[in-house]
C-alpha positions as protocol buffer text, in pm:
chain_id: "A"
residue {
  index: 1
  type: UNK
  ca { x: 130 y: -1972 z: -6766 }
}
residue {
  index: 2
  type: UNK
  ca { x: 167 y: -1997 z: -6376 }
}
residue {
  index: 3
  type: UNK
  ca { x: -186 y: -1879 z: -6361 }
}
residue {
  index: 4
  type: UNK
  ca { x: -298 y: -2104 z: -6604 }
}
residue {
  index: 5
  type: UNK
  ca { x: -115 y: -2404 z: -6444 }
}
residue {
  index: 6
  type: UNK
  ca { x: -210 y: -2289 z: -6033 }
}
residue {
  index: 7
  type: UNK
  ca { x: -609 y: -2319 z: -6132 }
}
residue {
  index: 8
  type: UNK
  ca { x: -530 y: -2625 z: -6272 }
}
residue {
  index: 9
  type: UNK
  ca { x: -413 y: -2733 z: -6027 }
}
residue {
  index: 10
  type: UNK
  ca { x: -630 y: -2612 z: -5776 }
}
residue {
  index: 11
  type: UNK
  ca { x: -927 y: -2770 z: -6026 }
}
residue {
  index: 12
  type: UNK
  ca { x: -760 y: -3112 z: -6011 }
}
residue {
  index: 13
  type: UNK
  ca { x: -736 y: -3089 z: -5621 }
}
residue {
  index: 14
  type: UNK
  ca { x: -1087 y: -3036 z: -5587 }
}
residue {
  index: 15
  type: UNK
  ca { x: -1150 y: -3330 z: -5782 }
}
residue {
  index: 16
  type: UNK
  ca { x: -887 y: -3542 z: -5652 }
}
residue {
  index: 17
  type: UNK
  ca { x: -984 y: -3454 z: -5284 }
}
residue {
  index: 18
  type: UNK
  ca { x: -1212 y: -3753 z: -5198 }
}
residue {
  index: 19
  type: UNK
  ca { x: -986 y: -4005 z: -5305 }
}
residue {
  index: 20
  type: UNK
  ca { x: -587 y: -3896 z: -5193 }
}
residue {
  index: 21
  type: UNK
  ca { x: -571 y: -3795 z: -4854 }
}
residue {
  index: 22
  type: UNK
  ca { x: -314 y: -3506 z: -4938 }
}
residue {
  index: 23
  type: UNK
  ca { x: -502 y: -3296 z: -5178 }
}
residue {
  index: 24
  type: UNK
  ca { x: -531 y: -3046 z: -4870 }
}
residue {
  index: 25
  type: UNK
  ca { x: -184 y: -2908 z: -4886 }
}
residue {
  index: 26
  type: UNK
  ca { x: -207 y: -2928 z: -5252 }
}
residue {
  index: 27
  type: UNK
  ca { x: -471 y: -2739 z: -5267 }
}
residue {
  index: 28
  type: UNK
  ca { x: -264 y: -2488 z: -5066 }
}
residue {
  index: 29
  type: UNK
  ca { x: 24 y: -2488 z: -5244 }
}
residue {
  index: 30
  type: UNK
  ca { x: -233 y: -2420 z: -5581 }
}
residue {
  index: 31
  type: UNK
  ca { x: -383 y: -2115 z: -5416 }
}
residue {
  index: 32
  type: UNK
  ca { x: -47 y: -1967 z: -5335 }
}
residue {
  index: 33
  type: UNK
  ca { x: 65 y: -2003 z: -5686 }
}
residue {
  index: 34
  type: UNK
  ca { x: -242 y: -1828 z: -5781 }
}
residue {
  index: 35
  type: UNK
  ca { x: -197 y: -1520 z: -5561 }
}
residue {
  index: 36
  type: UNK
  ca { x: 194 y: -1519 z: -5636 }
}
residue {
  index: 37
  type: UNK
  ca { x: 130 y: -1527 z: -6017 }
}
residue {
  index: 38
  type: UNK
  ca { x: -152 y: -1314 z: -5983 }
}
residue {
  index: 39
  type: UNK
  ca { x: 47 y: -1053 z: -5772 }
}
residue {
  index: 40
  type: UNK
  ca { x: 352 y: -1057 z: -6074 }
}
residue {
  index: 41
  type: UNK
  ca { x: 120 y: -1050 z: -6313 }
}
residue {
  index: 42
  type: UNK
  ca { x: -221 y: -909 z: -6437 }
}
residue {
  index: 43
  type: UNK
  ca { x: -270 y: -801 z: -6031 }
}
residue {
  index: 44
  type: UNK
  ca { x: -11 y: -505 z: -6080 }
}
residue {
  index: 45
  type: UNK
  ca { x: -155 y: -327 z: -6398 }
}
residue {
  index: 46
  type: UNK
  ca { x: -361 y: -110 z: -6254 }
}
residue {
  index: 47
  type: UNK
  ca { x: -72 y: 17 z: -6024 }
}
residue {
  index: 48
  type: UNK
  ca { x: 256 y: -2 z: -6213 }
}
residue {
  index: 49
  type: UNK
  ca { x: 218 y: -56 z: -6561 }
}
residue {
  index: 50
  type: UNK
  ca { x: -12 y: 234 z: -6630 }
}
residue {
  index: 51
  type: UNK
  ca { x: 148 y: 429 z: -6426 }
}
residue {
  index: 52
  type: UNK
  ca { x: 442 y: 398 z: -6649 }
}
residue {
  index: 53
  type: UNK
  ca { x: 276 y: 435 z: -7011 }
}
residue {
  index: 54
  type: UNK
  ca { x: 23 y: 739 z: -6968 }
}
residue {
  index: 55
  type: UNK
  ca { x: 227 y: 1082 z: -6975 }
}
residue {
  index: 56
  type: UNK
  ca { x: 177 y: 1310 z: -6676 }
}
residue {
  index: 57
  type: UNK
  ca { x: -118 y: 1458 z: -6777 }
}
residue {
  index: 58
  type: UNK
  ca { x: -320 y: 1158 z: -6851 }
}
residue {
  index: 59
  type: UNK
  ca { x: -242 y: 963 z: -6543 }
}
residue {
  index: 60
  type: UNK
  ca { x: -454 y: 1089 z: -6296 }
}
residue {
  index: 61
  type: UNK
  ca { x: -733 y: 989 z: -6530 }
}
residue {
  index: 62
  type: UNK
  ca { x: -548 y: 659 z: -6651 }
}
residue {
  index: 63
  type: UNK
  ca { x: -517 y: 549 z: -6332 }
}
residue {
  index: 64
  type: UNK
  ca { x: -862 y: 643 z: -6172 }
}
residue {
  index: 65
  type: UNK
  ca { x: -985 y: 444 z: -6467 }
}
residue {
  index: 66
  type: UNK
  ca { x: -774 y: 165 z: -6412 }
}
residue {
  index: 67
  type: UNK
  ca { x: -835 y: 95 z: -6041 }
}
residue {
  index: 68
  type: UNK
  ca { x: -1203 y: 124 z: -6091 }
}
residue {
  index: 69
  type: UNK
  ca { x: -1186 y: -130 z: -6326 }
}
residue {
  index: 70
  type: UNK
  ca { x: -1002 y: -347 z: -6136 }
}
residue {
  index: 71
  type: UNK
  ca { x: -1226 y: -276 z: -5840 }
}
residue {
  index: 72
  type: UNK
  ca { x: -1523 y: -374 z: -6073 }
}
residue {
  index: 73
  type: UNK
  ca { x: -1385 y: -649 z: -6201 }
}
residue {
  index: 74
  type: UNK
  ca { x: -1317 y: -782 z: -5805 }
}
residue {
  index: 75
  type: UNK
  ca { x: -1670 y: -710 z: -5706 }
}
residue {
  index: 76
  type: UNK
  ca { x: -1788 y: -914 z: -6024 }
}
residue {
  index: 77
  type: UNK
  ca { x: -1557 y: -1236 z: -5966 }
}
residue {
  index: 78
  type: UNK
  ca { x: -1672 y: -1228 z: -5561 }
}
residue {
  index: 79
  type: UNK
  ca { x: -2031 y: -1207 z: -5705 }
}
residue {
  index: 80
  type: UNK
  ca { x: -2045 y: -1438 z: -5930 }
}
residue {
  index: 81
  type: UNK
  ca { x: -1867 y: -1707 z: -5786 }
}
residue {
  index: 82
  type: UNK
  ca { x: -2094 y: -1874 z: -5558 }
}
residue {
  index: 83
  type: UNK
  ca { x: -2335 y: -1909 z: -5818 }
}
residue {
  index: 84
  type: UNK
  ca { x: -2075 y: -2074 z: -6074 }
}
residue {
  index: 85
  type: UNK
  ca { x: -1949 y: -2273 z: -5778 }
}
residue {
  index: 86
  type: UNK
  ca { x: -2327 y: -2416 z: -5739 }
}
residue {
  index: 87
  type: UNK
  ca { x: -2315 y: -2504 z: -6083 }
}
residue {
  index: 88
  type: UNK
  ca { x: -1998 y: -2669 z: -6172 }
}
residue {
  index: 89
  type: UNK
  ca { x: -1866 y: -2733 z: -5832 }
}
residue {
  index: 90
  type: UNK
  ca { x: -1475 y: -2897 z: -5850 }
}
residue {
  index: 91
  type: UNK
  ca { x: -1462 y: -2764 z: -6162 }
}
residue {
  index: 92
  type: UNK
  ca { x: -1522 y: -2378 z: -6098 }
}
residue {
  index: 93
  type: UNK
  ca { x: -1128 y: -2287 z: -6137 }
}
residue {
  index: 94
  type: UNK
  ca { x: -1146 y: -2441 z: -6503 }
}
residue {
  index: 95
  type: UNK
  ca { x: -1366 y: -2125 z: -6586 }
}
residue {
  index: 96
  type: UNK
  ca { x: -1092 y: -1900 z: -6458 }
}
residue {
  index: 97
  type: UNK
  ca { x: -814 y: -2098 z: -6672 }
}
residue {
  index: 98
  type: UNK
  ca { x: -1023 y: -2031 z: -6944 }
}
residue {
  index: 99
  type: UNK
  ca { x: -998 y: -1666 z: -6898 }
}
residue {
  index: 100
  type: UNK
  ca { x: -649 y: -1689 z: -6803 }
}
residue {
  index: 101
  type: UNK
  ca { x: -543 y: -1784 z: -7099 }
}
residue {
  index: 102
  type: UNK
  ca { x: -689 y: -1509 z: -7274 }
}
């Protein structure tokens, strides 16, 4: 929900930018959230959570699976986000709410 709610607002700040004057410290305070609720939530998966769930044996593999996944999934978001921000400029974060909500 606090991811879901930070690209929001991050979205509306982009928008909002040309007419309120203080949409720069909003837009701030939206990234923050982002890398705060990132951080507690889906950020820590590949280090904690599996980790905890894959017995001995299996985690060496779990978690060399799991980091290069995330590590993929990093290189694919810094990729392809100048090209969606040429497309739907303010409104690139809506994209990641969408998938945040999934």
């Amino acid at each position: 929900v606090g991811l879901c709610l930070s690209f929001t607002l991050l979205t509306m700040s982009f928008v909002l930018k040309p007419y309120v004057d203080w949409m720069d410290q909003v837009s701030v305070a939206a990234t923050t959230g982002v890398i705060v609720f990132f951080a507690f939530g889906p950020g820590c998966i590949a280090w904690f959570i599996i980790a905890e769930i894959f017995p001995l044996y299996a985690r060496d593999t779990a978690m060399t699976v799991g980091i290069f996944i995330n590590w993929a999934a990093n290189w694919f978001v810094a990729f392809s986000f100048p090209h969606l921000l040429e497309y739907t400029q303010p409104y690139t974060f809506l994209i990641f709410v969408a998938t945040a909500v999934f």
